[in-house]
N, C-alpha and C positions, 0 to 999 in steps of 0.2 A: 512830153513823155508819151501822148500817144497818137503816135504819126498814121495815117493811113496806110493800111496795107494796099497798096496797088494791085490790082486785078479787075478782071470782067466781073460785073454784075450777074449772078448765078441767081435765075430763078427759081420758086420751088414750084416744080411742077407735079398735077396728076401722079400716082403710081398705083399700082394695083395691089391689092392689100396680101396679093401670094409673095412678093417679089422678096423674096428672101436671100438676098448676098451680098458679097460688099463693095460700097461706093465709093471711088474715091471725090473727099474733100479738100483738098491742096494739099502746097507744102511739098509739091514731089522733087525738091533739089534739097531738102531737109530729115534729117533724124529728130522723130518726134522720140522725146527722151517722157514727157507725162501728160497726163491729159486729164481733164475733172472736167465732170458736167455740174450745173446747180442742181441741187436736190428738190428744188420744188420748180424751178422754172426749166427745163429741159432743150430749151433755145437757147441759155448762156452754156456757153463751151470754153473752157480754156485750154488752152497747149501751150506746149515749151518745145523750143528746135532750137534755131539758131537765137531765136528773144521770143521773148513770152506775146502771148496773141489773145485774144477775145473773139468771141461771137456773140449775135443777141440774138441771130435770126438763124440758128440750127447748121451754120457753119455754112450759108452762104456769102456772107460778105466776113473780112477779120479786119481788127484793129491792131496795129502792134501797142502794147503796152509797155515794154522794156524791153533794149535793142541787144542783149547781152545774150549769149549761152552759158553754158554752167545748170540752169536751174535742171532739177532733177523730181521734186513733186510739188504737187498742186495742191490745197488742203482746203474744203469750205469749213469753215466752225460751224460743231453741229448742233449747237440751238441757235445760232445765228448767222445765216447761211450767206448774207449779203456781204458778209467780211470773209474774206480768204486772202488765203497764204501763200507766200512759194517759198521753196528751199534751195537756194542758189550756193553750188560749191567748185569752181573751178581754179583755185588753189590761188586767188586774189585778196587783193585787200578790203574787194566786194562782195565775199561769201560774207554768207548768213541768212537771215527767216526775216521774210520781208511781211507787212500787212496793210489789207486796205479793208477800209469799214465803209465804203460807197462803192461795193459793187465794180470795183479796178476803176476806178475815177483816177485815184490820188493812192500813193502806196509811203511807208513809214519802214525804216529799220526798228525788229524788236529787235534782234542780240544782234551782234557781229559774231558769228563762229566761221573758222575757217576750215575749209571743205567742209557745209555743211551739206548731209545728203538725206535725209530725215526728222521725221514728228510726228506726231501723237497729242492730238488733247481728245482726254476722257470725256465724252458725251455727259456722264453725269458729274462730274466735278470739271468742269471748262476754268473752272482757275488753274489747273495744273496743265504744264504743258513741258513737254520730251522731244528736245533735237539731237539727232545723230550726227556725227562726222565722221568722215573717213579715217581720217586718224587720230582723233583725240578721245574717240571713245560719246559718252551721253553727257548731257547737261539737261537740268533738272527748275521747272520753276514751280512756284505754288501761290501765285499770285499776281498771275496773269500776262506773265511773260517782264515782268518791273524788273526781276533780278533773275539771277541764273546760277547754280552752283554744281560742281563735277559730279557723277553720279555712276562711278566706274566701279565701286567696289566689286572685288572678285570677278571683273570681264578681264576674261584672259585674253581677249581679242578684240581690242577697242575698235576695228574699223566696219563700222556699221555700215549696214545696205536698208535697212527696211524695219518698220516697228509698226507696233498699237497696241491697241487697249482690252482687255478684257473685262469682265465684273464676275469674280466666283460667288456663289453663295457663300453669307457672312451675315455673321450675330450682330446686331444694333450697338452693340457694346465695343464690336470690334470691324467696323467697315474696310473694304477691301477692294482696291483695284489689283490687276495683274497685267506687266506687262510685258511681252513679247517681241525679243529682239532679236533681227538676223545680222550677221557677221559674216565676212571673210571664214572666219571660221566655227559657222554653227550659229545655231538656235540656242537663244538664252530667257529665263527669265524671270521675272522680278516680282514679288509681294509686299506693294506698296499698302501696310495697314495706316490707317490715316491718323487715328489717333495716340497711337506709341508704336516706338519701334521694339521689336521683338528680334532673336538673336537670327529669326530668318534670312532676314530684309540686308538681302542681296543678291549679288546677279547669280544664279542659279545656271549650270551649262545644263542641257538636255541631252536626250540619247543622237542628237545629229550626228555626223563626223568633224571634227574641228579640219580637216581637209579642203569643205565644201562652203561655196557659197549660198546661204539662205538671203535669198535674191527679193523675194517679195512674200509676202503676211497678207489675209485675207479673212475678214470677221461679215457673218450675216448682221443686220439687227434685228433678225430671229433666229433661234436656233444657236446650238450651244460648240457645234462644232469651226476647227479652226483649219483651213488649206496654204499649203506653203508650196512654193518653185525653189528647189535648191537643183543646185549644176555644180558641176567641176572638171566637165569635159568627160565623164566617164558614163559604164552602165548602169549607176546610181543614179544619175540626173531623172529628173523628174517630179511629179505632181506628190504632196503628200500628206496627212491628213492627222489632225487630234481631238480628242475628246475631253483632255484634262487641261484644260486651260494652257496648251502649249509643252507640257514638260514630260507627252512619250508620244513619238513621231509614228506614221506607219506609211510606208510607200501606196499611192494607190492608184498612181500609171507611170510607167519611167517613160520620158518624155526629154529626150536628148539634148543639151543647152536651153531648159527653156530658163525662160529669164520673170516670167509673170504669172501671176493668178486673180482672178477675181470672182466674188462670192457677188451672185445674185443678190440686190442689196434688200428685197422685201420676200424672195424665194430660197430659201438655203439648200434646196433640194438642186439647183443651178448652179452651176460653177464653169468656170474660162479660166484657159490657160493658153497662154503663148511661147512661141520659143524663137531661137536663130535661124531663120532658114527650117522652117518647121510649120509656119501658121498657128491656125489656133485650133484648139479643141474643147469640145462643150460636153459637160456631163449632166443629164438629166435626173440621177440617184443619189445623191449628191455622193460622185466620187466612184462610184461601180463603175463604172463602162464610159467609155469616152469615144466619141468617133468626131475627125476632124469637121470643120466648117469655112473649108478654105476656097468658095465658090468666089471668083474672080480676083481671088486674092493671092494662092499659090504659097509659095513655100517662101515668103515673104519673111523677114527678120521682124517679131514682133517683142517692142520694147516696154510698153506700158499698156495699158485696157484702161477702160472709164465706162461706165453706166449711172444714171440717174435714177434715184426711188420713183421720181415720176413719173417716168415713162423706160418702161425694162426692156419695149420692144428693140431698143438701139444698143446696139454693141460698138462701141470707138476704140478705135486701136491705132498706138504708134510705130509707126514704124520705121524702115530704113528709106522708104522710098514717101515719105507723107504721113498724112492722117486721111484713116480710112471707119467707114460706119457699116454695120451690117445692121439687117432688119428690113425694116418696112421703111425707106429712105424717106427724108423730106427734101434731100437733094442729089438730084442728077447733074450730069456735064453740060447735058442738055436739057431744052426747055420747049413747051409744046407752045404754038402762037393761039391756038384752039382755047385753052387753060389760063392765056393771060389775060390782066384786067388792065384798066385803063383809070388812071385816079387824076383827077385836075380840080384846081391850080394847083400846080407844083414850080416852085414854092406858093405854100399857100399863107391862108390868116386867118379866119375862123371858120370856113365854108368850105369843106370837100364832097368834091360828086365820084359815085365810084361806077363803071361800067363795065359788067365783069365778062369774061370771053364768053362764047358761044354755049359750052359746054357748061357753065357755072351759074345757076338758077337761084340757087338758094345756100344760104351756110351763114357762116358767121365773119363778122369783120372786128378784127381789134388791132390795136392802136401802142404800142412800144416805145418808149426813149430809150436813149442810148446809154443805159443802166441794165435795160432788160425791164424795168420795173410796166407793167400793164396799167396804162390809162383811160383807155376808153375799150366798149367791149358791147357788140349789139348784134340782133339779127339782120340778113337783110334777102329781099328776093327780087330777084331781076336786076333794081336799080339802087343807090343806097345814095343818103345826103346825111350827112354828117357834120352838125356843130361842135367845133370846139373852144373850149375855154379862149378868152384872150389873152388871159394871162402866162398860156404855156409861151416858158422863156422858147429865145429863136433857137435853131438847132438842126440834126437829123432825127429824124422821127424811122421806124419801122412799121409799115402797113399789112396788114397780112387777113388774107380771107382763106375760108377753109370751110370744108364741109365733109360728104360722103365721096371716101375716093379722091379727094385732092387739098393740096394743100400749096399756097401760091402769096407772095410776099414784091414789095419793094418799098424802098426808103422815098422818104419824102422830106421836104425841107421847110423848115420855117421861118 
């Protein structure tokens, strides 16, 4: 299941810490439909185009993981981020919410739903979990994905695009999730009280237009406010914004087919939004004023956004021509020889020598399998030698040195 992506070896080279625009990372004969970084490791990347993909090293080399399209988002579990998700629905006998608890090693069917395009687990109750489908409406579990039951009451418009989680304030006596669903037709949503059902506890429509598609949902985990992309091809399309847990909307840039949003995941005052043929645009208020960020990127079709809490300097975005990064890149197309190191034996066995380019004196070296998970991790200057276990089973290894101003990697084999 997961074949080599074929391609040059892309090193990461040098960049200057102004260079603010966006790079591209492959994938340019592809529609990246999602993309998710790890939330604590910021070198694992995944995407989805024509089959789903991995990185471990900041999206210079990929793995393909699953050789399908259809899938539509990427999900890490968020008290346990080594396991994630995807949601595959291209109206097959292989839709539904797929999971792997090793980091995309090995992947598992939890449900079978067909077109599924959406999900949601609650950060603070992760036994419950919410998948969408395009036409069948929600399905509903509370125990950790084992069973599944319909969850459509009162959605007048079962074909989902987009969901999550909220947490309103709520009395100990009566705990409360809320959750936030977009539709072909509208914003919907739900007051799941956990321990009785009250005659609320149903889909709820909001002030949206049931016209309109609410395309994509976006939550800080700070900060109480929520931003939504809805479109329908009209002069309502656009960026828009709540304060009540989802259920009164308010326009806060019309922004013509855009199709995405995303909330600064440790900044709420930050927010991105993409659209068709539009690029992207960043607001620094969260939501007052927005000016585009489409520096080598142009009026690009953008499908999905991704950032990691670990590192916010990176912006990744899907689009129609690839997956692309803004920020302070750790990958270019090109690579300086000045910058590059020299690591032998390769393949090695417990003994490596590291001899780093011209320009590279001092920084750090660490050590990666092909999990993403960090095994070794030390200073070095000038020269580095490096013992490792003998026990590390044989494999690819990811080597990477870094310091002030540069940042430079290559695999290694054992």
């Amino acid at each position: 299941m997961k074949d080599k992506f074929l391609g040059l070896l892309v090193f990461i080279s040098a960049c200057t810490l102004n260079a603010q625009q966006w790079h591209f990372l492959g994938f340019d004969n592809q529609t990246i439909k999602a993309v998710a970084i790890h939330p604590e490791n910021p070198e694992i990347i995944y995407c989805a185009g024509t089959g789903l993909y991995k990185s471990i090293d900041g999206g210079a080399n990929w793995d393909t993981l699953h050789p399908y399209p259809g899938i539509s988002q990427i999900v890490f579990h968020p008290t346990a981020p080594d396991t994630v998700y995807f949601v595959m629905g291209c109206g097959s006998d292989s839709d539904g919410v797929f999971k792997s608890s090793d980091n995309g090693e090995t992947w598992d069917i939890v449900a079978w739903v067909s077109d599924a395009s959406c999900m949601t687990i609650p950060a603070m109750h992760p036994e419950i979990m919410l998948v969408g489908s395009k036409y069948y409406g929600v399905y509903y579990s509370d125990d950790y994905g084992q069973t599944f039951s319909v969850l459509n009451d009162s959605l007048e418009n079962i074909a989902t695009l987009c969901m999550t989680t909220t947490y309103p304030v709520s009395i100990p006596e009566d705990p409360m999730l809320n959750y936030i669903l977009g539709t072909y037709g509208g914003f919907y949503t739900f007051p799941d009280h956990l321990l009785f059902d009250p005659v609320d506890e149903y889909w709820h429509h909001t002030n949206t237009a049931t016209n309109c598609a609410a395309r994509s949902v976006s939550v800080s985990e700070y900060g109480s406010r929520v931003f939504s992309a809805i479109s329908c091809g009209s002069y309502s399309d656009g960026i828009y914004y709540s304060d009540d847990q989802g259920t009164l909307w308010q326009a806060c840039d019309y922004f013509l087919y855009t199709t995405s949003v995303l909330m600064n995941p440790v900044n709420p005052l930050i927010v991105y939004s993409g659209a068709l043929h539009g690029g992207v645009k960043k607001s620094i208020d969260e939501g007052v004023n927005w000016t585009g960020m489409n520096e080598n990127l142009g009026d690009s079709s953008i499908y999905c956004l991704g950032m990691s809490r670990a590192d916010t300097s990176k912006l990744y975005a899907g689009t129609e021509l690839g997956l692309w990064v803004y920020g302070n890149p750790s990958v270019v197309e090109n690579f300086s020889t000045e910058n590059d190191f020299i690591v032998y034996p390769n393949p090695f066995s417990e003994i490596l020598y590291i001899e780093p380019g011209n320009n590279i004196k001092e920084g750090m070296i660490e050590i990666f399998d092909s999990r993403g998970k960090r095994l070794y991790r030390s200073t070095f200057y000038n020269t580095g030698r490096i013992s490792l276990s003998p026990d590390m089973p044989a494999g690819i290894y990811l080597i990477k040195l870094s310091g002030k101003n540069y940042i430079s990697c290559q695999r290694i084999i054992k």
